[in-house]
C-alpha positions as CSV (number, residue, x, y, z in Angstrom):
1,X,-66.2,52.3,24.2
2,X,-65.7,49.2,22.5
3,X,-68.6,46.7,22.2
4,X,-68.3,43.0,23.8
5,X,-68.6,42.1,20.2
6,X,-65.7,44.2,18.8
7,X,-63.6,42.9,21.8
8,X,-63.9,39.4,20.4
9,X,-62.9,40.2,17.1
10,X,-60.1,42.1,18.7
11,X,-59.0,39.1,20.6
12,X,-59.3,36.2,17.6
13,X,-57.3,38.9,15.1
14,X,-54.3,39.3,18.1
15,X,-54.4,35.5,18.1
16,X,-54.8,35.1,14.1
17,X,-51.5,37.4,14.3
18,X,-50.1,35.5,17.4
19,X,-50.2,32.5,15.7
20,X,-48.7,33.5,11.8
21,X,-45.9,35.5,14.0
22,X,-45.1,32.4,15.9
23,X,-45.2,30.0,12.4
24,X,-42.9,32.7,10.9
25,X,-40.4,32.5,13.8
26,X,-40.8,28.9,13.3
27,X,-40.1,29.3,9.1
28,X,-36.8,32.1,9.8
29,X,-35.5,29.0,12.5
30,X,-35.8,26.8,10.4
31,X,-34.6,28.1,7.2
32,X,-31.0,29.2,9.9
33,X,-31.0,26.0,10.6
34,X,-30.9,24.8,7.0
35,X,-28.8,27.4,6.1
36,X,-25.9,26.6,9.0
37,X,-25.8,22.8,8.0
38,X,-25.4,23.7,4.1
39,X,-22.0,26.6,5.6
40,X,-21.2,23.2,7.6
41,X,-21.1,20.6,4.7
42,X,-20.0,23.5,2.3
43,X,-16.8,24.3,4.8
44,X,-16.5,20.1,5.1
45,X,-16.1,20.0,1.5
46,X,-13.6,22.7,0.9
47,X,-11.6,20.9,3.6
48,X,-11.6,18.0,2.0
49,X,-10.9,19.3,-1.3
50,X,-7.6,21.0,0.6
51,X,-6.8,17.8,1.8
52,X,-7.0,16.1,-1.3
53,X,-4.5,18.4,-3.2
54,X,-2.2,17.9,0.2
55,X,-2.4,14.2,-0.4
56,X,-1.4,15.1,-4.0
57,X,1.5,17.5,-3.0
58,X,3.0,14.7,-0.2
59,X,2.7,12.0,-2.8
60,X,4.4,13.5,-5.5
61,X,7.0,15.0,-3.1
62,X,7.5,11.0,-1.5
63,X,7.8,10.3,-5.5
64,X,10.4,13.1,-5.9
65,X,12.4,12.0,-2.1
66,X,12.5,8.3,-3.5
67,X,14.2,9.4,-7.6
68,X,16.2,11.7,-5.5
69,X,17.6,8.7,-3.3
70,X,18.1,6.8,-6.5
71,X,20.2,9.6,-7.8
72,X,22.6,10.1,-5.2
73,X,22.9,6.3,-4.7
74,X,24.0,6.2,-8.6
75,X,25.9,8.8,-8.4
76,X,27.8,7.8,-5.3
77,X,28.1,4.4,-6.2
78,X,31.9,3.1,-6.1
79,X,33.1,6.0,-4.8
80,X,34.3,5.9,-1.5
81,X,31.7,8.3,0.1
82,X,29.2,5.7,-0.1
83,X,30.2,4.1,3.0
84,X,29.7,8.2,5.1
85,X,26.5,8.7,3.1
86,X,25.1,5.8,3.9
87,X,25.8,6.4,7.8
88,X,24.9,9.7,8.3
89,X,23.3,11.5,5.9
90,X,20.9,8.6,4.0
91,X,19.4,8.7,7.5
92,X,17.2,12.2,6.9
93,X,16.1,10.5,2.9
94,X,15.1,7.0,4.6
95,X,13.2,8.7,7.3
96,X,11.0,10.7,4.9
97,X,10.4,7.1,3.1
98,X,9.7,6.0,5.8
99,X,12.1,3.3,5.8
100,X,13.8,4.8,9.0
101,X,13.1,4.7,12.3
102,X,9.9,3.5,12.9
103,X,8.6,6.3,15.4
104,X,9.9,8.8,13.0
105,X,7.1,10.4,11.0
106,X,7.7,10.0,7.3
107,X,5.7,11.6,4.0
108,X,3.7,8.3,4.3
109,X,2.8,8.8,8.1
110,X,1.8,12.5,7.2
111,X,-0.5,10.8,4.4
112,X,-2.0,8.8,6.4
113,X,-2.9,11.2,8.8
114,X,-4.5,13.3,6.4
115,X,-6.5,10.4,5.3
116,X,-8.1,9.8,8.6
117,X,-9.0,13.1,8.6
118,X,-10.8,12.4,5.2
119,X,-12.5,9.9,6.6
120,X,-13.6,11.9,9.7
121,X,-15.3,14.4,7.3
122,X,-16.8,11.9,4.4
123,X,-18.4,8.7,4.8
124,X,-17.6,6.8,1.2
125,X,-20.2,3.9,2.1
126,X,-23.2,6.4,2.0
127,X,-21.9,9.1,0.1
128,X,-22.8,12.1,3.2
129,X,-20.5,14.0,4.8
130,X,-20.6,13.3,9.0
């Protein structure tokens, strides 16, 4: 049998442990915690890094659209297919432009979708990602 004295002891070691137990839980949350917001900003910055080279590709491929256009338009020029190039098939090169229809989406539009999503992820005034 256990003396009223021993009890006590017994009782402030099962709270001494209680309480470091409880402060560890506390430490593991925390540090998951920690650790899920770095995988979050770490994931944020490999997608904008993805969308940066995608901004890259579409702008050199609008750069490569708009010297092709030039080429055709020199090489057509004052033949007489000029007249059913420019009716037909300069449609699909103007719409990439952009200079097309309006509601069309062009290589620009794309861009610019892109960069909202940049700016979604990435606030340039305070430097953090949102």
């Amino acid at each position: 049998m256990t003396t009223l004295q021993e009890q006590k002891k017994i009782c402030k070691l099962t709270k001494l442990l209680t309480s470091r137990t409880e402060l560890r839980i506390k430490d593991l949350k925390l540090a998951s915690k920690i650790d899920a917001e770095e995988t979050a900003k770490e994931k944020k910055a490999e997608l904008f890094e993805e969308n940066e080279c995608r901004l890259d590709k579409l702008h050199k491929a609008a750069q490569l659209v708009a010297q092709a256009q030039e080429e055709i338009d020199c090489a057509l020029r004052g033949t007489d297919l000029v007249c059913g190039f420019e009716a037909y098939g300069r449609y699909g090169i103007d719409q990439l432009l952009g200079n097309g229809n309006p509601y069309d989406k062009s290589v620009y539009s794309l861009m610019d979708a892109i960069q909202a999503k940049q700016d979604d992820l990435y606030c340039n005034q305070t430097g953090e990602w949102k």
